[in-house]
Every structure is written in structure tokens, then in C-alpha cells.
N, C-alpha and C positions, 0 to 999 in steps of 0.2 A: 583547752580552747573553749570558751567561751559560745554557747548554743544559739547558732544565729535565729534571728525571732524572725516569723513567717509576715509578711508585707501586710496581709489585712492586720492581723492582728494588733500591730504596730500603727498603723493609719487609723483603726477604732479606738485605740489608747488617745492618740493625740489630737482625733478627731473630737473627743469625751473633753481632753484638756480646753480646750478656746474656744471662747466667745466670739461672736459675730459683733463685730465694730464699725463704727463708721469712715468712709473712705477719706483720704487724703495723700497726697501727690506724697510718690515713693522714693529715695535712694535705697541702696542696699545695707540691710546689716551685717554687722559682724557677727563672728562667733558666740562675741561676748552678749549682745545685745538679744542672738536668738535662746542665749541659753536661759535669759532675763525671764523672757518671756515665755518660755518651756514651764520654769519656776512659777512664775504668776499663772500661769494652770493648773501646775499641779496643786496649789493653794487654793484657788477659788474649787477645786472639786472636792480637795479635803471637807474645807469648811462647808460643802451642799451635805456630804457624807462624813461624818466624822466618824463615825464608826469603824468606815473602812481600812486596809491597811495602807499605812504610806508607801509609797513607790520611788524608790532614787530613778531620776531621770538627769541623763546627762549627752547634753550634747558635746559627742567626743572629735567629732571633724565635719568642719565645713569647704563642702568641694566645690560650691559657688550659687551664686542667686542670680536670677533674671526677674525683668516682668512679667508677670502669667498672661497669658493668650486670653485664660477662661473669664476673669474679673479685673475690671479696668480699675487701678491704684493701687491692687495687690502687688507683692512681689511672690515667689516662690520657692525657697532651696534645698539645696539636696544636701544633705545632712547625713553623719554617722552618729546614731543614736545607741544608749547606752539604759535598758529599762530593766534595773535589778540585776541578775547575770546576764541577762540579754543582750547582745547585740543585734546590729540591722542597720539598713538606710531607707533612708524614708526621707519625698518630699513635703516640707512644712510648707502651708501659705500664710502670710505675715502680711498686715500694715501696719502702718504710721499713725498713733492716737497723737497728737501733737510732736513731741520727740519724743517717745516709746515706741517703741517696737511691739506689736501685741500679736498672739496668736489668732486665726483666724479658725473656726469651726468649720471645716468643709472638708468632705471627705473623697479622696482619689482627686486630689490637685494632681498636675499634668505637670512636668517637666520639657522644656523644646531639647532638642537635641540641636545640634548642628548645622547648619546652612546649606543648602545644597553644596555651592562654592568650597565650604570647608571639606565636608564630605569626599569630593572631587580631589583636592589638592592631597588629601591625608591617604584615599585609595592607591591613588597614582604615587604618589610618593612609598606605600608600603611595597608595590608590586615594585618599583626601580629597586629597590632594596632586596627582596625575595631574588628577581633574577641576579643580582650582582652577587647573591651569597648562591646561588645554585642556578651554575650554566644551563642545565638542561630545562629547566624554568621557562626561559629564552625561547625555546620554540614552540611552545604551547601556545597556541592564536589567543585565547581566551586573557594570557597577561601581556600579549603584547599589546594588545588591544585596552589591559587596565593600563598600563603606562601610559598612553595618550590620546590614543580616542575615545576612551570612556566616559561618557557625561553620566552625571548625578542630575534626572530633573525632579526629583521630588523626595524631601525629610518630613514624612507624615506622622503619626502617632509614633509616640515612646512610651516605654515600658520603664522604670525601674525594677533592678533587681534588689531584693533585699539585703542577699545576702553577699553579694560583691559590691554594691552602687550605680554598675552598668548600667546604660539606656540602650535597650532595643528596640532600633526602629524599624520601621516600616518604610523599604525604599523604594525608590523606582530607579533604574537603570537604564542606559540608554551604548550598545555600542554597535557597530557595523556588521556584524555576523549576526547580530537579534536587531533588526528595525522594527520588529512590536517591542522592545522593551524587555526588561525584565524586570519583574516584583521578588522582592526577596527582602534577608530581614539582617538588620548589619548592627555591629556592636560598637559602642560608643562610651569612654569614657572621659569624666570631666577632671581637671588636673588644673594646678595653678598656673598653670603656662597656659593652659588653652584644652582641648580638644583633643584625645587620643585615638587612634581606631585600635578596637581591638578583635585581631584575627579571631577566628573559629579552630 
């Protein structure tokens, strides 16, 4: 198995690879397009450092890209990176140099998670499933309560994990038996369909 590589380390690597570019209006790349660009870093750092040793860098899956929150014509994606024997995921931030895709130099890019809405639909959908695989589930107020009165009012900061891809976010809760709320921290993964939760 292959030694997953720890998040900074992995973020100071690609944050080394890319230059700061000028903005322009984003669609999303591809796999192929961010691995272009991965390449054209690792080149421009050879050539500052020649001495150095080369590094195989390989973008090995891309689990999806959005716009970033933090820098307007950025995009951002969350990626399975591949650095030497290392593995890891890491999110890249990217724009558009005319039609290139280019890496962007900035370190601890943000990833969104999920929508309040989606959050909602995915909770309540896991718990009809838990109680329908285990009756006794069913009388515990806390999932009768995830089934259909439980609102999601708030998907705050996310965390990626390195070494799964996971986003843990920061939520806020809302159901009948807690009217302050509750804070607590939910797991999230991103997949070609859409949006997964992932239990604890």
C-alpha cells in the first residue's frame, strides 16, 4: 500500500508548483487538463532549481471541481494526487490563461461541501435506511426525528482529508427535542453522481 502523504505537505508541494495568473471567466477542467497543468509546475520549478531532484507528479482522480468562495474566476478541485510513492488528495486552485488551464499559487484553497438542502435530503435519506435495516432504530426519538423533522441550517467550513478525500464539515442542526440547535461535525463525500454522506 502505497504511504499516504500528510495534507500540508502535499499543499506546500503544489502550492511551490504555480504561479499566480491573471483572472478570467472559468468552466471546469478536466482530469486531463489539470494534469497539464500540474506538469507545467512541475517544469517551471525544475527550470528555477535544476539541481533539484525531479518529482513524478500525477494526477490519479478527479472527484469534481466548483467555483471557489475565496477568489472570484478561480475554480478549485479536489483531486487524487500521486507525488513519487505518495498518495493523497489535495485541493488544487486553477484558472483559465486564455484556454489553459493553469495552476494557481495559493495555499489552503477551501473546498464547499454540500448545500444545506443536499445535506438534509442525504441525512434523512441515511436514517429511513438505518431504521429499515434495524427495527429497533425506530424508537430512538433522535432518528425518528433524522427522518423528517431534522433541518440542516448551516454547511460551514470543510476540511479535506488527505488521506481518504473526505470533507468534514462544520454543521449546524436544527430538530424538535434541541430548539438551540446543534453544532457538530458531518462527513461528506464527493462522487460522480453527486454527494455522498458518510456515517461515522
Amino acid at each position: 500500500m502505497p504511504m499516504p502523504m500528510r495534507l500540508t505537505t502535499l499543499a506546500l508541494t503544489f502550492a511551490a508548483l504555480f504561479a499566480t495568473l491573471p483572472a478570467h471567466a472559468a468552466s471546469m477542467p478536466t482530469q486531463e487538463q489539470i494534469q497539464a497543468a500540474v506538469q507545467a509546475g512541475v517544469a517551471k520549478t525544475q527550470a528555477k532549481a535544476p539541481s533539484s531532484l525531479p518529482i513524478s507528479v500525477k494526477v490519479s482522480s478527479l472527484h469534481g471541481c466548483r467555483e471557489s468562495q475565496e477568489v472570484p474566476g478561480e475554480v478549485v478541485c479536489l483531486v487524487g494526487m500521486r507525488a513519487g510513492m505518495r498518495d493523497g488528495f489535495q485541493v488544487l486552485p486553477l484558472r483559465k490563461d486564455n484556454d489553459t488551464w493553469v495552476g494557481v499559487e495559493r495555499k489552503h484553497a477551501k473546498f464547499a461541501g454540500p448545500s444545506p438542502a443536499e445535506a438534509q435530503a442525504m441525512l434523512r435519506a441515511w436514517a429511513k435506511e438505518e431504521v429499515a435495516r434495524d427495527p429497533e432504530a425506530a424508537k430512538d426519538v433522535q432518528m425518528q426525528e433524522a427522518q423528517s423533522t431534522m433541518q440542516v441550517k448551516a454547511i460551514n467550513e470543510c476540511e479535506v482529508k488527505s488521506k481518504t478525500g473526505y470533507l468534514v464539515c462544520d454543521t449546524e442542526l436544527s430538530v424538535p427535542s434541541r430548539p438551540d440547535g446543534i453544532k457538530t461535525e458531518l462527513t461528506f463525500m464527493l462522487e460522480s453522481a453527486g454527494w455522498r454522506y458518510v456515517p461515522r
